[in-house]
C-alpha positions as CSV (number, residue, x, y, z in Angstrom):
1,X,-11.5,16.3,14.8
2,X,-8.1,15.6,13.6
3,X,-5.8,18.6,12.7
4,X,-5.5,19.0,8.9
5,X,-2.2,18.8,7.4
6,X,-0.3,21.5,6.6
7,X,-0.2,22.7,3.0
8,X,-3.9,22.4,3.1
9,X,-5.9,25.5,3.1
10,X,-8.5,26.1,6.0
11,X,-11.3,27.3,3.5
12,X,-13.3,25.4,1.1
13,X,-12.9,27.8,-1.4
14,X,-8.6,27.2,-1.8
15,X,-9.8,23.5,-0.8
16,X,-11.8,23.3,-4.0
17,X,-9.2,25.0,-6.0
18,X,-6.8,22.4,-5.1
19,X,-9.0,19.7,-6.3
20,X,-9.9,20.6,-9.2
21,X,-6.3,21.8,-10.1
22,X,-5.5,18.1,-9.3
23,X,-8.3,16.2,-10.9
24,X,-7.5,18.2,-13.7
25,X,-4.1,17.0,-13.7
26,X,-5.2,13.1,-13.8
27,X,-7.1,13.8,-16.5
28,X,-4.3,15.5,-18.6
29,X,-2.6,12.2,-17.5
30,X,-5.4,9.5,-18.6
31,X,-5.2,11.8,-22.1
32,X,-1.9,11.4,-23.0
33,X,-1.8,7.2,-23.4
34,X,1.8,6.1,-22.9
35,X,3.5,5.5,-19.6
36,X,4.7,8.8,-18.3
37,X,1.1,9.2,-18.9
38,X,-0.1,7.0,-17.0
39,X,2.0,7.7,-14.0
40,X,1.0,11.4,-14.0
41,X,-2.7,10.0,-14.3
42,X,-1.2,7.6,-11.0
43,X,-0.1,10.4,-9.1
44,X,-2.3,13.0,-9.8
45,X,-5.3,10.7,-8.3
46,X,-3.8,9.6,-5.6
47,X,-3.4,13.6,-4.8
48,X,-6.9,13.7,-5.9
49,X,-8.2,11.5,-3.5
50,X,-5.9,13.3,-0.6
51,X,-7.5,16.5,-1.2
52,X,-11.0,14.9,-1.4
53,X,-10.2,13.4,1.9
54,X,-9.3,17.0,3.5
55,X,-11.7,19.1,1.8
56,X,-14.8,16.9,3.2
57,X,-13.1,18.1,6.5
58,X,-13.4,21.4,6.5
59,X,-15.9,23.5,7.6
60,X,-17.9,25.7,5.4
């Protein structure tokens, strides 16, 4: 298995934290309907989708 990167927790507990903080972040983004908006909304699923990809690496 691949090493994880580094500012990403080795439990899934901080690992969960992290997503939601960040899915909760694209939402506050796809809320606010204008173009810097829309970028956070960008951005913050793009980290979304990063710490999806880690957090289904870790062990439990």
């Amino acid at each position: 298995m691949p090493a994880l990167a580094l500012p990403y927790p080795r439990n899934r507990r901080d690992g969960a934290r992290l997503l939601s903080t960040a899915l909760v972040i694209t939402s506050i983004g796809l809320i606010a309907h204008n173009p810097v908006g829309w970028s956070v909304a960008g951005l913050g699923g793009l980290v979304s989708l990063y710490c999806w990809s880690c957090y289904r690496r870790l062990e439990r």
